[in-house]
C-alpha positions in Angstrom: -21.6 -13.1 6.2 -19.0 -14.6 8.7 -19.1 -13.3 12.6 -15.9 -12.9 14.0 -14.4 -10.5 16.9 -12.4 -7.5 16.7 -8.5 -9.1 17.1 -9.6 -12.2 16.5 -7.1 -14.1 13.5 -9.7 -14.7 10.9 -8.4 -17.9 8.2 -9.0 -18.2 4.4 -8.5 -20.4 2.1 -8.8 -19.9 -1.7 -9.2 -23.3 -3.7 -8.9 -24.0 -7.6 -10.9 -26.7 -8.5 -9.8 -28.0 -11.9 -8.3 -31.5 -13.4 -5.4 -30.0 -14.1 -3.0 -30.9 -11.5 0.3 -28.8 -12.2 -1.1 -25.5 -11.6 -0.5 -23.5 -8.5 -2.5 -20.8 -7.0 -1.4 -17.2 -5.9 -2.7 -14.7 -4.1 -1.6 -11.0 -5.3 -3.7 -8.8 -3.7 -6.3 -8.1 -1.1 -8.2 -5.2 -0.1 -10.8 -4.1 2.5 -13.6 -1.6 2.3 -16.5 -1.3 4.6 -18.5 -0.8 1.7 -19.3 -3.9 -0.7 -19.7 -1.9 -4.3 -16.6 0.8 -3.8 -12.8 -0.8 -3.4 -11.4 2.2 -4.3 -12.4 5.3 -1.6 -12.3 3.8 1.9 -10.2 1.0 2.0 -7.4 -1.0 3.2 -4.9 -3.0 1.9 -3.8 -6.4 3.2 -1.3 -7.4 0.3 -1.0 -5.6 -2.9 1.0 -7.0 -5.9 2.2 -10.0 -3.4 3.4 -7.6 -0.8 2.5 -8.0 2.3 1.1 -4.4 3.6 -0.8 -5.6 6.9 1.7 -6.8 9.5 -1.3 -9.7 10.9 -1.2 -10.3 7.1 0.2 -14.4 7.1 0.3 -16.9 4.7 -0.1 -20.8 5.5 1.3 -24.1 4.2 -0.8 -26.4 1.7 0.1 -29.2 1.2 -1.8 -28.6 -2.4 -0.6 -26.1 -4.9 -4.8 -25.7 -5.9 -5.0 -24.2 -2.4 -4.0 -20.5 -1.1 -4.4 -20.2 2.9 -4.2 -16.8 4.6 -4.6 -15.4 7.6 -5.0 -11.6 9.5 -6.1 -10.1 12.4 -9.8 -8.3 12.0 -10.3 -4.8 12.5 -12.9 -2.1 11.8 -13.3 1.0 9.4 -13.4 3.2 12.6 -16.5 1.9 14.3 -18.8 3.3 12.2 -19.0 0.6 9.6 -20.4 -3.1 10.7 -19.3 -4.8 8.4 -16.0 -5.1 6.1 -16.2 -6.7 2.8 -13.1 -8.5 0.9 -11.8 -8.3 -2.2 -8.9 -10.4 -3.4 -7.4 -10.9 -6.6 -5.7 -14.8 -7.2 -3.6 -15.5 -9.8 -3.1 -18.8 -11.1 0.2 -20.0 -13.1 2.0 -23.6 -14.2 3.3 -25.1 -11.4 7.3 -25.3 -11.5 6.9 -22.4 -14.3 9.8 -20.1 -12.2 8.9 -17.1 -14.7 5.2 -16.8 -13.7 3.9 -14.3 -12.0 3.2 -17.0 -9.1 6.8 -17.0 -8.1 8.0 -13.8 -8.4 6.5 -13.2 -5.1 6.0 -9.0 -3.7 6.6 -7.1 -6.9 7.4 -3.1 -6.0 6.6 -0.9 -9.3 10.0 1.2 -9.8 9.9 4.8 -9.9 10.3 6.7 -13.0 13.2 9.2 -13.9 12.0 12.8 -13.4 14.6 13.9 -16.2 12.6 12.3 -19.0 
């Protein structure tokens, strides 16, 4: 576990260890819960699908593609929970490859026609 204070800016970094030096690191999605096993009653989203849905949500420079750095502000499940556990979801693609998923950056999923 890591300690931190309520409103205090709480850093990440993601790192892909690998010889392979033209691949680039993404990171798509990242949810809360105050529960470790379930991510999908209680929880809360900081990105989702490269959208950014927490406005503490930031991401840093790296001066390695290997490397994803992130940042937000910490909060609590309504004081009832101690604890809030992370799960994030990295994807990682050829770097310079402008038709990966890595730089398509926030994907929205477009609504389907009623009439069909």
């Amino acid at each position: 576990p890591y300690y931190v204070d309520l409103n205090q800016n709480l850093f990440l970094q993601a790192s892909l260890h690998s010889s392979d030096t033209n691949l680039l690191v993404f990171v798509d999605t990242c949810v809360a819960s105050p529960d470790p096993t379930n991510f999908t009653a209680q929880t809360y989203e900081l990105i989702r699908s490269g959208c950014v849905k927490d406005p503490t949500y930031t991401s840093h420079y790296s001066p390695r593609s290997t490397v994803a750095r992130f940042a937000f502000n910490v909060f609590s499940f309504v004081n009832r929970y101690p604890s809030v556990y992370l799960r994030c979801e990295l994807v990682v693609c050829r770097d310079n490859d402008y038709s990966s998923r890595c730089y398509q950056g926030c994907v929205r999923r477009s609504k389907r026609n009623t009439n069909s």
